[in-house]
C-alpha positions, 0 to 999 in steps of 0.5 A, spaced: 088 696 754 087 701 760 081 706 760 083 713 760 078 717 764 078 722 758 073 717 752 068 716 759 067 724 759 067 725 752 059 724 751 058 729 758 063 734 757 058 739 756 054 736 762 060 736 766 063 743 765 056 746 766 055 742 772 062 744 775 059 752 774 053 750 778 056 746 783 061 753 784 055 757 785 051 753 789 057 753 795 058 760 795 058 764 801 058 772 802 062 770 809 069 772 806 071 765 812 067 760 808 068 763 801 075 761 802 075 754 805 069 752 798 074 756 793 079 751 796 075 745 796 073 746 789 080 746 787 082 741 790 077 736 788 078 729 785 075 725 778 069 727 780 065 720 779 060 721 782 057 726 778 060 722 772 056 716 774 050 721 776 050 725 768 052 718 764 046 714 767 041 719 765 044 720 758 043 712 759 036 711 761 034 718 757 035 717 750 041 721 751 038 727 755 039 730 762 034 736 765 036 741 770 034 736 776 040 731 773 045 738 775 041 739 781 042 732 784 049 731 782 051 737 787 046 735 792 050 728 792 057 732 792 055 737 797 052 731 803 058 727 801 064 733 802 061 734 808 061 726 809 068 727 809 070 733 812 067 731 818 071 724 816 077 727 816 075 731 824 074 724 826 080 720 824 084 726 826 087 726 818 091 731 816 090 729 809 085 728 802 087 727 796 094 729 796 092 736 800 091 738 807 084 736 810 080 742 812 081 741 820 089 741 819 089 748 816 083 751 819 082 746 826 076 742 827 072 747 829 072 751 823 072 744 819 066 742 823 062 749 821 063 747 814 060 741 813 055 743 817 054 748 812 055 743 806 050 739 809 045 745 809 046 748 802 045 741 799 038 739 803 036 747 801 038 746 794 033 740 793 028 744 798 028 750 794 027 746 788 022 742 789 027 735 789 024 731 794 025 724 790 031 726 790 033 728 796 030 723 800 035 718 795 041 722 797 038 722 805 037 714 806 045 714 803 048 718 807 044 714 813 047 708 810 054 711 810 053 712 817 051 705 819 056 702 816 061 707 819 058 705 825 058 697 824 064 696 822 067 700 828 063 695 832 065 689 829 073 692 829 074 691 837 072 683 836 076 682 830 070 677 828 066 680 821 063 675 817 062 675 809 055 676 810 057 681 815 063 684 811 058 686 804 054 688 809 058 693 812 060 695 804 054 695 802 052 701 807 058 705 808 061 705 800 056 702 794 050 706 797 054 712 795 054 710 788 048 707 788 045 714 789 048 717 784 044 712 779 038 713 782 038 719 782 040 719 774 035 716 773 029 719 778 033 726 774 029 725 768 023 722 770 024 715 770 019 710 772 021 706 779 023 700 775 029 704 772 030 707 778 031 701 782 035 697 776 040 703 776 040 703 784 042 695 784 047 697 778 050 702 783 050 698 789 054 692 785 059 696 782 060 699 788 061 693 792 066 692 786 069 697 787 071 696 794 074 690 793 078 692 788 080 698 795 081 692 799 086 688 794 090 695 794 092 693 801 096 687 800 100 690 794 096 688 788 098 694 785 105 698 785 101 705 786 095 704 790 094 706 797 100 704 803 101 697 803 097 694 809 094 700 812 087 696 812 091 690 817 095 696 821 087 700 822 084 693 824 079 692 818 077 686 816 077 686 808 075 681 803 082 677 802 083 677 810 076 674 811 077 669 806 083 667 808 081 667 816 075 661 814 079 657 811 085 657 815 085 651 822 082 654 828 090 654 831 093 659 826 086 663 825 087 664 833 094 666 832 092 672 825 087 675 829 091 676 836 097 679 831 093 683 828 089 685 834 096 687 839 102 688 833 098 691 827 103 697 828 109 691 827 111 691 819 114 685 821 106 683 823 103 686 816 107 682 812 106 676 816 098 678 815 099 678 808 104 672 806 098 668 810 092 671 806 096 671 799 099 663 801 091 662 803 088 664 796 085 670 799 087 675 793 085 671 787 078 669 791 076 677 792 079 677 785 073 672 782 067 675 787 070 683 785 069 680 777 062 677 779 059 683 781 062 687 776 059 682 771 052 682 774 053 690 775 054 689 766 048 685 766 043 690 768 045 696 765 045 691 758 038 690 759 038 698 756 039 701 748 046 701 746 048 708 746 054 712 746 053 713 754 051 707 755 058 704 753 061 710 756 057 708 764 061 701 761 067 703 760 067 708 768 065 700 771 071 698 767 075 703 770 073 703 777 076 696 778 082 698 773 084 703 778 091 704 780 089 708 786 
């Protein structure tokens, strides 16, 4: 049976609506210009996990309540990673997110970059003004992991020659720091010792190393709705699927693959013949296993907590994570 995000959101309905409000005024702007790119950025904002994973690990860890830190450390995450994927979108040239234009093709990157500036400054104000160092510094340390991931596998990508180690190393620092700092900051929010926080920090971590996996299996068709088929092989990324595969295929067709992709990843002709190899290989249902694993480690660790309505609601959002269609 599917998890419907609906029955996650109900014990922090009430969390959530207020968050929404707060997190409206902390991007207002009396510049008419920036008023209305955050109006548009607002509207066009997606499911909203991360605060979800913020609120729900709190209420978790806390007897079921939240403080104002929680609402604060919720939008301080939204704003540094809105301007995280602003700039993103500058730098891959995107003219798309979530289904809507991108920032820089209706304002030009300019603009774009002017306003992840700006997010970037009202999320680090927002803590100072409050006091939230803790907070910030979780925030901070994740957004600097992000960048290094970026970085890594950008750096790894020319030669084609990532390794497993290398791989979660990269997923470690560029996706599941993200969620891992939404966890964290729950916990911190409500005053938790370091033990909680670094728990729910390690909860996070794998269920965001899960959940890239799960992003990577999209590319080889695992679903009917998820992202383009083999835009990970057309960009040169090295997924957990492929990696497997390309260790365990003899010297002679690992040489052959990676020249492929290498040199003809624009071919679809190519990508299919990279997924017909990865799947023939075992690649899919290895990834598979290694998602499920974390998840069920991620599982074990929020199990050490009291049982709770939003305990089994952070179950159900890891659930739904690695259950995703897109």
């Amino acid at each position: 049976m599917s998890i419907n995000i609906n029955d996650i959101l109900a014990p922090i309905s009430e969390e959530m609506n207020t968050f929404e409000q707060k997190f409206r005024h902390s991007m207002k702007s009396d510049v008419f210009l920036l008023d209305k790119i955050m109006n548009y950025i607002v509207k066009r904002k997606g499911k909203q996990l991360r605060p979800m994973f913020v609120m729900l690990t709190a209420k978790t860890v806390n007897h079921g309540q939240v403080k104002e830190d929680s609402f604060r450390g919720a939008a301080l995450i939204e704003l540094l990673h809105t301007a995280t994927l602003v700039h993103d979108d500058v730098v891959d040239d995107s003219n798309m997110r979530r289904g809507f234009f991108s920032l820089n093709a209706l304002w030009k990157n300019k603009i774009a970059v002017l306003v992840g500036d700006y997010l970037l400054s009202r999320g680090l104000l927002l803590a100072v003004d409050n006091g939230d160092f803790a907070l910030l510094k979780i925030v901070s340390e994740a957004v600097r992991e992000m960048s290094e991931g970026e970085l890594l596998q950008m750096e790894k990508a020319r030669k084609l020659d990532i390794t497993e180690d290398v791989y979660f190393e990269i997923i470690k620092r560029k996706t599941a720091s993200l969620i891992s700092s939404c966890c964290a900051v729950g916990a911190a929010s409500v005053g938790s010792d370091e033990n909680v926080i670094a728990q729910m920090k390690l909860f996070g971590e794998k269920v965001g190393i899960a959940f890239q996996i799960k992003d990577d299996l999209f590319d080889f068709g695992t679903d009917e709705i998820g992202k383009p088929l083999g835009i990970d092989i057309k960009e040169k990324k090295m997924t957990l699927p492929l990696i497997y595969a390309l260790q365990n295929a003899t010297w002679w067709e690992r040489n052959v693959i990676i020249k492929k992709i290498k040199y003809f990843s624009e071919s679809k002709t190519v990508v299919n013949e990279v997924i017909d190899f990865v799947k023939k290989s075992g690649g899919i249902e290895y990834a598979t296993n290694t998602m499920n694993q974390f998840t069920a480690e991620a599982m074990a660790i929020l199990n050490q907590f009291p049982d709770s309505e939003y305990k089994t609601a952070l179950q159900g959002l890891v659930t739904y994570t690695i259950e995703r269609k897109k």
